[in-house]
NUPA-51928 format. One record per atom (N, C-alpha, C): residue in one letter; y, x, z. Coordinates in pm, whole numbers, plus 50000, padded with zeros to 5 digits. Layout:
REM NUPA-51928
AYXZ...
***
This chain:
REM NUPA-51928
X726004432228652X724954433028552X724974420628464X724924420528302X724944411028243X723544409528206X723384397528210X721894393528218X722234382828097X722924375328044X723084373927913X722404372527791X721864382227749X720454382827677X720824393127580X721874404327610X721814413927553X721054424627627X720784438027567X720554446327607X722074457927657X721264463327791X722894469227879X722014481627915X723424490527904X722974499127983X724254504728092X724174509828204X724714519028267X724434530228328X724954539228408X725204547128533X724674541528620X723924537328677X723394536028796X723264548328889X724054548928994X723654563829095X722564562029196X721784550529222X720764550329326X719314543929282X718884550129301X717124543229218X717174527829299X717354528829431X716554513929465X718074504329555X718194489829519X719434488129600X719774486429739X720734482229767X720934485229897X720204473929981X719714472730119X719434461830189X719944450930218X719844438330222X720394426030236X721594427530375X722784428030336X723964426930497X723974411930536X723684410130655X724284394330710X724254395030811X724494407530898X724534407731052X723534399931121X722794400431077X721354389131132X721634376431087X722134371831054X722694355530958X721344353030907X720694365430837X719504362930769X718384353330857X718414365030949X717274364031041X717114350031137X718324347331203X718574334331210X718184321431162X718614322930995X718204315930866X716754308730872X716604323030827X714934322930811X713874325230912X713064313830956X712504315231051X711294320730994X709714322031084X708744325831001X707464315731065X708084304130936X706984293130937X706324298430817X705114294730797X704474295030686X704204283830612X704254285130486X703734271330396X702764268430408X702244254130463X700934250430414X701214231630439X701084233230324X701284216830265X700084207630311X698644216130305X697504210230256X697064205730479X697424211230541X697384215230659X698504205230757X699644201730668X700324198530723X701074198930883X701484214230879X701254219030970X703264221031000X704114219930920X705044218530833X705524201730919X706674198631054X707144188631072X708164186931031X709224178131060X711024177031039X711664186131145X711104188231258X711904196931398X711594205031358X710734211231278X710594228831192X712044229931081X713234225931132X713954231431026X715054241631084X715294246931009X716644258930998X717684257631090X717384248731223X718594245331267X719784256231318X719474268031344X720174280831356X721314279631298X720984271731147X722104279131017X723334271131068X724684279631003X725454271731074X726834274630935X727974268530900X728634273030859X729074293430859X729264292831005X729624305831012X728514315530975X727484316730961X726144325330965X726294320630834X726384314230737X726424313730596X727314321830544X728064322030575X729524331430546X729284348830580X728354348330650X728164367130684X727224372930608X726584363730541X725654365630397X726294375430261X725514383330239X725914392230138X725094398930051X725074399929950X723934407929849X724174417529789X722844424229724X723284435429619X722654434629519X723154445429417X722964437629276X721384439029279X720834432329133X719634441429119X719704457029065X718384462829028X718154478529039X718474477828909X719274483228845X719864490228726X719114499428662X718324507828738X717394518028672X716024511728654X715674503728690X714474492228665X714654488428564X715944482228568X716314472328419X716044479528275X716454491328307X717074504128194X715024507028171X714524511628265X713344509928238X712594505128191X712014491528231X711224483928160X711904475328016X712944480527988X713384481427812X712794488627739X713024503427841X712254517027752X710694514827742X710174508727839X709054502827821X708764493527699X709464484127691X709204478627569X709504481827399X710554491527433X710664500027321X709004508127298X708354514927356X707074518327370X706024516127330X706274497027305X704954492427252X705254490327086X704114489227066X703354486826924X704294471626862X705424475926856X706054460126763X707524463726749X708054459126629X709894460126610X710154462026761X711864467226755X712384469526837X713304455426850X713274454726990X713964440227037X713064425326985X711444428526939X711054420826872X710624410226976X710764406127074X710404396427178X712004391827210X713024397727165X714444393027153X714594389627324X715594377927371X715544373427498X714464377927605X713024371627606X712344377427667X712324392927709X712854399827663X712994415927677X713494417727781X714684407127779X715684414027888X715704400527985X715244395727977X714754386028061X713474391328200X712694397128098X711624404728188X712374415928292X712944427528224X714274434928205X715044429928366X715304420928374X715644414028481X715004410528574X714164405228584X712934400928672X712244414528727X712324425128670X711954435828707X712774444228777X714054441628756X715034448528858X715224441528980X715344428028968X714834421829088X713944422229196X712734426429162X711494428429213X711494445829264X712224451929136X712324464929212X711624475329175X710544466129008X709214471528995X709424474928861X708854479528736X708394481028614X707024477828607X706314475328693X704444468428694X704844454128712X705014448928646X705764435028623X704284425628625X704664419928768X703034406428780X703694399128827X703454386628803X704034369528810X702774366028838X701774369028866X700314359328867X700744344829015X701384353329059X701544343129217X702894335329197X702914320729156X704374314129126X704114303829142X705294294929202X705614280129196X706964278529175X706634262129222X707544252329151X708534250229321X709214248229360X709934241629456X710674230529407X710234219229486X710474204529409X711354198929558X712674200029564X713214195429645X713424174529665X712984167029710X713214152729657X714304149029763X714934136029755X716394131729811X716804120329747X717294110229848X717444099529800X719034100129818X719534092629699X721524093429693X721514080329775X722634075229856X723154062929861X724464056929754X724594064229644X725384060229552X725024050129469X723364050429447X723174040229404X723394026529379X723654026229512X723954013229564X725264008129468X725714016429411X727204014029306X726494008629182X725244007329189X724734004229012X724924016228889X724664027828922X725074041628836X723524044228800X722654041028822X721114042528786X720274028528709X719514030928648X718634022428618X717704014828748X717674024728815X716504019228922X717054024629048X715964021229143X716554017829290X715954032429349X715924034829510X715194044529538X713844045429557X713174033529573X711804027729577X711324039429457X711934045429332X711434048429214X711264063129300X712194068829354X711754081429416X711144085629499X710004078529589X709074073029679X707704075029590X707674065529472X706624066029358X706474073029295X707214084929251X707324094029178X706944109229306X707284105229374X706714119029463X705814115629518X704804104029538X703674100629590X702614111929495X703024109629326X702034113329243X702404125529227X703644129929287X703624144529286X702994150429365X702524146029469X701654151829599X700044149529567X699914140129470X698734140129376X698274152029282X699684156229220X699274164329111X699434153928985X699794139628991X699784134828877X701124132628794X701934136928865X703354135328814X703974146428656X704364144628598X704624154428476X704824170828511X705694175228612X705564189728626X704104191328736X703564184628786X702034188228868X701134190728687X701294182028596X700154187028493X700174199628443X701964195928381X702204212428345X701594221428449X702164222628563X701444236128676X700364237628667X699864230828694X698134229328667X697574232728523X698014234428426X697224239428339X697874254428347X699064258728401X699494271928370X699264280528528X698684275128604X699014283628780X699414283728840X700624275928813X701574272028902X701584263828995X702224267129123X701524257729266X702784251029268X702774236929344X703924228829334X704034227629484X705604230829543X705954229329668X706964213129674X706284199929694X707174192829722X707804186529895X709264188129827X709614186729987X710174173230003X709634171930068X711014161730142X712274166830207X713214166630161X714534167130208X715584164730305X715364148730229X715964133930242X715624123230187X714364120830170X714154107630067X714214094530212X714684088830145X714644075930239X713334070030310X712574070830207X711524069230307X710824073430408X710294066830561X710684069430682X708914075130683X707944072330612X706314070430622X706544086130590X705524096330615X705064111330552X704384110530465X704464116530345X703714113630231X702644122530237X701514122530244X700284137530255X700394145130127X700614158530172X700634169930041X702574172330037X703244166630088X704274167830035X705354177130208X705934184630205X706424195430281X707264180230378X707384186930475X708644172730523X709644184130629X710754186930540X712094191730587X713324181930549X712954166230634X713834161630607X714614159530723X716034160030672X717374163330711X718354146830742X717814138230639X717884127230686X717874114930595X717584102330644X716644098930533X718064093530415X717784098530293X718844095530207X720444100930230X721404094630149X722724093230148X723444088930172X724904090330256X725534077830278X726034073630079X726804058130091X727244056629938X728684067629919X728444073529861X730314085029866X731294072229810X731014068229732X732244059929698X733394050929825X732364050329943X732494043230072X732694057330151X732434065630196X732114073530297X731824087030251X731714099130271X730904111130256X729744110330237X729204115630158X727474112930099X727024117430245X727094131030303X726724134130450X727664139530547X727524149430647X728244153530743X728084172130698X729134174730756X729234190930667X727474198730743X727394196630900X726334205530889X725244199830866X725074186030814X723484182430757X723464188730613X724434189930538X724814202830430X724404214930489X725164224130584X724614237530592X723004233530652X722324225930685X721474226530706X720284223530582X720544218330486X719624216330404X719874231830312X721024233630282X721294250930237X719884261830335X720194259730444X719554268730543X717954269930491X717444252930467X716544251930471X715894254530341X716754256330235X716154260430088X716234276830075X717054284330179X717064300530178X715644302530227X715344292730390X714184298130444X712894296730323X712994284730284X711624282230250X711144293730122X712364303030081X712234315429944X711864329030086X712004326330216X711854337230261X709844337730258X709684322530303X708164318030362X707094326130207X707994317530079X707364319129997X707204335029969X707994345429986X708204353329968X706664361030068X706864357330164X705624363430260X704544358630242X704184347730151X703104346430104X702794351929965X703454359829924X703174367729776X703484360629705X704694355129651X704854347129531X705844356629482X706024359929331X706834366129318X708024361829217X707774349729206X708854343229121X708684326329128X709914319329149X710084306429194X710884299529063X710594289429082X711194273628949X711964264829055X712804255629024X713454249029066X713154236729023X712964223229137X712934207429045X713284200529165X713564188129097X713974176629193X713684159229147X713754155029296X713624142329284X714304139929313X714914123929250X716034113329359X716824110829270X716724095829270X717324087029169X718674085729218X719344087229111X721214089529163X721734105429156X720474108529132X720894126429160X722144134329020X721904126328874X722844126728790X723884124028827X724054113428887X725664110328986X726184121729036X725264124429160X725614134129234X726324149929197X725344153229109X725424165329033X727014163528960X726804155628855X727934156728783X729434153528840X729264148328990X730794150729070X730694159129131X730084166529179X729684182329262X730784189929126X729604190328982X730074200628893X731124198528876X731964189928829X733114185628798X734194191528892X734184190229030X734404188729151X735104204329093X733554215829142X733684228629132X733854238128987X734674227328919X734854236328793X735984227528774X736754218328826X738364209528803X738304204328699X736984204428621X736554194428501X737014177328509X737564171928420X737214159528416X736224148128445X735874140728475X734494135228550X734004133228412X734734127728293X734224118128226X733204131528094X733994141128091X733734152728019X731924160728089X731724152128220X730524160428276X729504149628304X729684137728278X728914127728332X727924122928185X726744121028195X725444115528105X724844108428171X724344099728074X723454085628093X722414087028220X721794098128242X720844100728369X719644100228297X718564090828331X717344085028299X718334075128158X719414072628149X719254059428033X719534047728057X721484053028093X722574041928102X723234037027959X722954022827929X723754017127845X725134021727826X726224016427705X727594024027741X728454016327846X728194002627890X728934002628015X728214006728099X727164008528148X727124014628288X727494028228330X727664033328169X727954051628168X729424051128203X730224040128138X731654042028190X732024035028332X731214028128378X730664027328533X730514035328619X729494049728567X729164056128630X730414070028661X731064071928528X732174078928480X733454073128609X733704061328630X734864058328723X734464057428843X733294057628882X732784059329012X732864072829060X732604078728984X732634097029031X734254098129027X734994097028906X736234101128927X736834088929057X736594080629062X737614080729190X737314084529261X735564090629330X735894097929449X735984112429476X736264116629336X737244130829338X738424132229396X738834116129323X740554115629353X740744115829485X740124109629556X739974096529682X739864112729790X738974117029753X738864127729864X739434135829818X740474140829729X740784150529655X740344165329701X739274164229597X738254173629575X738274188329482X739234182829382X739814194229305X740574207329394X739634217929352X740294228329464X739974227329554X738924215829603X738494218329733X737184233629790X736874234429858X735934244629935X734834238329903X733994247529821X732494240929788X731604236029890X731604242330026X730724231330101X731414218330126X732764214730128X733554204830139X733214192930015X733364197629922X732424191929789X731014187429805X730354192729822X728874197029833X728754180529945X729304183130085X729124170830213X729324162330164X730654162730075X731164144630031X730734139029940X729994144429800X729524139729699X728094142129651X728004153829730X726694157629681X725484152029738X724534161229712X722804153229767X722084162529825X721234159729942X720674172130029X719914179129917X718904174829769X718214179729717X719174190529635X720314190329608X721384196229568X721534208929663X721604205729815X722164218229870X720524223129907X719604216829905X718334225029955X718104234329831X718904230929675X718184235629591X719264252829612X720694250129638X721574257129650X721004271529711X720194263129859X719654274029918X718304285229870X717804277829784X717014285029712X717424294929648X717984286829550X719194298029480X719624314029562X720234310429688X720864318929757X719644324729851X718314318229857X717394324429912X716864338229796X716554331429679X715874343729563X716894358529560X718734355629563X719264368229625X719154373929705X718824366929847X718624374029967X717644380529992X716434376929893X714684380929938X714594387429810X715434388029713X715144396429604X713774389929499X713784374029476X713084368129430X713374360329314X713014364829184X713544356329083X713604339229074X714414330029055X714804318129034X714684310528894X713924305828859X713954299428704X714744285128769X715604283228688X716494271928728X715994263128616X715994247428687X715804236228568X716674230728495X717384225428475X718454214928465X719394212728486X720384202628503X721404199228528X721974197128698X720634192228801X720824195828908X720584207828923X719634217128918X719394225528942X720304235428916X721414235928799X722604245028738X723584237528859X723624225328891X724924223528979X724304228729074X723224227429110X723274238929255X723054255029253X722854258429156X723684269329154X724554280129137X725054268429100X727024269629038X727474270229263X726954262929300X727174256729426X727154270329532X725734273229487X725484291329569X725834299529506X726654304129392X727224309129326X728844316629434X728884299229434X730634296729512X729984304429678X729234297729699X729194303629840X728754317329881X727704323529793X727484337829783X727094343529640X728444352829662X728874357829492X727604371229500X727494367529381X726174379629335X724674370129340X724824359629348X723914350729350X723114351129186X723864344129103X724014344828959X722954354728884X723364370928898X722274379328881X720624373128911X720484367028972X719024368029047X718424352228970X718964349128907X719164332028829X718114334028630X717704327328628X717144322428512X717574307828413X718254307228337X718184294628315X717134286928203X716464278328226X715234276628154X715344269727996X716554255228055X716214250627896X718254245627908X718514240127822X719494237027741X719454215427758X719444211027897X719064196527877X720274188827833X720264175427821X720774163427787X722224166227799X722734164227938X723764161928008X724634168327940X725774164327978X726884171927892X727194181728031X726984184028105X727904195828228X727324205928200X725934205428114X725294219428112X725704230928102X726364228127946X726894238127904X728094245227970X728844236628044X730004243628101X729664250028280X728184247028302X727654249628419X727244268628378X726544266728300X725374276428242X726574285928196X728214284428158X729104294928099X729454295628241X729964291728354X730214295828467X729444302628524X728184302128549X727374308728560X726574324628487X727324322528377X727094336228269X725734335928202X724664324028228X723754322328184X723164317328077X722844318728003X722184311427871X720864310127842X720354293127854X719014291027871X718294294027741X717154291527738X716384297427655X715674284327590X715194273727655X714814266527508X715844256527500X715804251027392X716634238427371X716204230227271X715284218527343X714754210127300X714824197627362X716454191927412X717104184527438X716734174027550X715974182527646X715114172827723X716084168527867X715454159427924X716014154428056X715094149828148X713604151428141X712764149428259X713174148728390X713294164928420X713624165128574X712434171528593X712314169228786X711254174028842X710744189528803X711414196128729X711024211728765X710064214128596X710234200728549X709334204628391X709794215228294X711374219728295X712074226728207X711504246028267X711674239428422X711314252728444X710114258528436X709354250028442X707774252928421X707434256928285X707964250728206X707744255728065X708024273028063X709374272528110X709814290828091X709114297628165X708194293728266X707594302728366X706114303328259X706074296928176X704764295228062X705204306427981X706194307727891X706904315427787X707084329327845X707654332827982X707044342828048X705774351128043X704814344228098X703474345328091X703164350627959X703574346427869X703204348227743X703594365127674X705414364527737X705864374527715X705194387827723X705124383227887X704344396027990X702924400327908X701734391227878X700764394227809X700984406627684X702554405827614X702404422127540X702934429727643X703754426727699X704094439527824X703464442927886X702354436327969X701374442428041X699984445227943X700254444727844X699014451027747X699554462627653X700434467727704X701254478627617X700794490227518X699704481627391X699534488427319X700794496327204X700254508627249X701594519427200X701284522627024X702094528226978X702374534626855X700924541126830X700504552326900X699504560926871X698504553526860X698244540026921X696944535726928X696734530826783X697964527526724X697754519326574X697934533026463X697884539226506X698214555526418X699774550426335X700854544726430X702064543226367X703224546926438X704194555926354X705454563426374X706264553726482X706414556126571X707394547726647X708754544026608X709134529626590X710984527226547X711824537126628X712394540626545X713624548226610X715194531526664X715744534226749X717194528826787X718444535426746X719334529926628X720094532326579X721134524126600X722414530226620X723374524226596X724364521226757X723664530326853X724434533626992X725184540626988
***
């Protein structure tokens, strides 16, 4: 299914799709904790430990519903305005509705999943600031005062922040704690982690789309914390697309031009060093990457498995799921991309992916703000779709579609 931002049609032979296959891999996966942040009820020994390389691998999906899709078009052909006059949004919704399974298209129940993680790359001087900054920045996210808590808060949106891996050893109140361990090793020295503290933070971003899922949410955003995480990302992407380092790497937060060509030879040598090109994406993923990277991965690969739409943020958020992409194909379908940011890997993330974001207003926040916006523009959409004043009500001839 091209999700693209054209309008498609096919043959579809079955109204509803097939059930999730993983020989119980799923079930394993996903345990049935429930979210509650406020309760803190949510420890570090509550994680996914089941998941394992092999149980990742027996994972399998199906597309979304084709006759949904085809539907809630004809639906919008229906209402009272030009044809294709909501453009993108059409088939954006279009999507979200084959996903879900539905044409009564409600989003009222949504958040943010804010994965945080501290890199040990830092330590190379590739950031402006230290990890202390990602400690402070998710304190006020567990406040609500941080930039994507305002956005949510004026639009409905509930903010899930986790702990991952942030280095810090204290529990922050309000904030999830599935941490995996505190921070990164430096990759330039060592493997950022060990392959199954990788399948385990994967594990733990599938479960937490299953939890959300059983609490009625029906569509999820992606964000992150953790200073170094531009590092990370842009040797992951690079990594899994045989890109050049120097062709995928940006300033972050707001590297001068030597520290950018600093940051540029630090990633490429430890492409070289571990030769990574062609390597196996969880192999990539252990040595360079960042748990907030593979927790986000698992999200990703959670919204396929539970049949839950994904608004993706950014530049981490596209490398991770370029990441679950690689590890379970058919992932992609079930993906949103929100905005068009800074970094230069975007664009070659977002064409691997088949996706094309929707705003582009050149931003680089982070923290889940890009996606929050589109989960706003949504909202907005839906308001003529779910108010589907028709032709007859305005005493006007309905557009005809020409040219199929």
């Amino acid at each position: 299914m091209d999700y693209s931002g054209k309008r498609i049609s096919g043959d579809s032979t079955a109204e509803s799709t097939k059930k999730i296959t993983s020989d119980n891999a799923t079930a394993e996966i996903a345990k049935n904790h429930i979210l509650d942040v406020a309760a803190e009820k949510i420890t570090g020994n509550q994680i996914w430990e089941d998941t394992t390389k092999e149980s990742l691998k027996k994972l399998s999906v199906s597309a979304p519903n084709q006759k949904i899709y085809e539907r809630v078009l004809k639906n919008w052909d229906a209402i009272a305005k030009p044809l294709d006059g909501l453009g993108r949004f059409e088939t954006l919704t279009a999507q979200i509705g084959a996903i879900l399974g539905t044409d009564q298209l409600d989003l009222s129940r949504k958040a943010v999943v804010i994965m945080c993680a501290d890199n040990g790359i830092v330590a190379e001087g590739v950031s402006q600031s230290g990890q202390e900054v990602t400690t402070a920045v998710v304190r006020q996210m567990a406040k609500g005062a941080s930039s994507v808590g305002k956005m949510a808060a004026l639009i409905g949106v509930e903010t899930i922040s986790t702990d991952i891996g942030m280095s810090e050893t204290e529990r922050i109140p309000g904030v999830l704690d599935r941490k995996i361990r505190c921070g990164t090793n430096n990759f330039r020295i060592e493997p950022a982690m060990t392959e199954s503290e990788a399948v385990r933070a994967i594990g733990t971003g599938i479960g937490m789309v299953s939890e959300c899922k059983q609490k009625g949410y029906r569509i999820l955003a992606t964000g992150e914390m953790g200073i170094g995480n531009t590092t990370t990302s842009s040797a992951v992407a690079a990594a899994l697309l045989s890109c050049d380092a120097g062709e995928m790497t940006g300033r972050g937060a707001g590297l001068d031009d030597e520290r950018l060509l600093h940051k540029k030879k630090v990633i490429a040598e430890a492409i070289k060093k571990y030769g990574l090109y062609g390597a196996e994406p969880l192999r990539i993923l252990h040595t360079v990457g960042g748990l907030d990277i593979a927790g986000l991965a698992g999200v990703c690969m959670g919204g396929a498995l539970f049949h839950i739409p994904i608004v993706l943020d950014g530049v981490i958020s596209m490398t991770a799921a370029l990441l679950a992409e690689k590890l379970l194909s058919g992932t992609a379908a079930y993906l949103i991309a929100s905005h068009r940011g800074k970094e230069p890997a975007v664009e070659k993330l977002t064409d691997a992916l088949g996706l094309q974001p929707v705003i582009d207003a050149g931003m680089a926040l982070g923290e889940g703000t890009g996606a929050v916006m589109m989960l706003s523009l949504l909202d907005l959409a839906l308001s003529v779709y779910q108010g589907k004043t028709s032709f007859s009500e305005i005493a006007v001839k309905p557009y005809e579609r020409y040219g199929k």
